[in-house]
C-alpha positions in Angstrom: 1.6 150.9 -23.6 -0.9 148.1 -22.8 -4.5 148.9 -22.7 -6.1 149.0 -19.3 -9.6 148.4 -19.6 -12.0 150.2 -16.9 -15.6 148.8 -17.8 -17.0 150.3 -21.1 -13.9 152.7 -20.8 -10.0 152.3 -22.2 -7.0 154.1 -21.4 -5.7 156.0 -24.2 -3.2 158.6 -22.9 -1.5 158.7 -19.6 1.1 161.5 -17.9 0.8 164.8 -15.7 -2.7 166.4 -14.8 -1.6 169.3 -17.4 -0.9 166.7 -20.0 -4.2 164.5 -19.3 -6.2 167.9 -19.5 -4.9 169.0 -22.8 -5.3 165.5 -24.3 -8.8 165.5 -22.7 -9.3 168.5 -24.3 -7.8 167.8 -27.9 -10.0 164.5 -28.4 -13.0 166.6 -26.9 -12.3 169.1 -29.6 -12.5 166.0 -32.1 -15.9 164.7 -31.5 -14.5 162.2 -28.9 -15.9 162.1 -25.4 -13.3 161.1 -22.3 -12.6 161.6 -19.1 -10.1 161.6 -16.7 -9.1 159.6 -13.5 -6.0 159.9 -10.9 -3.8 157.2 -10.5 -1.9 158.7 -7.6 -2.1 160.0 -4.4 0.5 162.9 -5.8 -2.5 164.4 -8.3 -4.6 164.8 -4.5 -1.9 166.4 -2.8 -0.4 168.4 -5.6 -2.1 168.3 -8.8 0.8 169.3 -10.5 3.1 167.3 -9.9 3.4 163.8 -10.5 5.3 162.0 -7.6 3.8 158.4 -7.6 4.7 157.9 -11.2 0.6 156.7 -12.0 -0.4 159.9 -13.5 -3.6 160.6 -14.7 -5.4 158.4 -16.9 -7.4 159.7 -20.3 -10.1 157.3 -20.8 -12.5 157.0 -23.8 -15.8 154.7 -25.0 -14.3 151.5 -26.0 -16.2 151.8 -29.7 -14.2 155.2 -29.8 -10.5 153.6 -28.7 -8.7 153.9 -32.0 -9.6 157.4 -33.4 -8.8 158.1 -29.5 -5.7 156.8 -30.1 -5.0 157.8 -33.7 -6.0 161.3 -32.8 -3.2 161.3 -29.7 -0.6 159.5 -31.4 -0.5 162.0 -34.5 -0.9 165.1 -32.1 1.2 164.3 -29.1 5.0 162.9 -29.1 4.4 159.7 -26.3 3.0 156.7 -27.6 -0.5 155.5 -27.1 
């Protein structure tokens, strides 16, 4: 995956609103701070199901982007 930069802020994950959360909630739970932003119209209408193909964005602090991504790459199975 390329990295997408939004300001200060990197993508580090991307998928379903239930994956984004969990991933949020798995660097949260490692001392890194992220947040998350919708990349279709699909997470509006129904938040579960991904129908535009964006899928919701993890981002993180760019000084934090490669525990970010070490932390989802050794815990998740699709590449950061």
């Amino acid at each position: 995956m390329s990295t997408r930069s939004y300001g200060s802020l990197v993508e580090v994950f991307r998928g379903d609103l239930w994956e984004a959360e969990l991933v949020k909630g798995l660097l949260e739970a490692n001392g890194v701070q992220a947040m998350l932003k919708d990349e279709t119209l699909g997470v509006v209408t129904s938040p579960y199901i991904n129908i535009g193909g964006g899928g919701v964005v993890v981002l993180v602090n760019k000084e934090e982007q490669v525990y970010a991504e070490k932390v989802v790459r050794e815990n998740t199975k699709k590449k950061v």
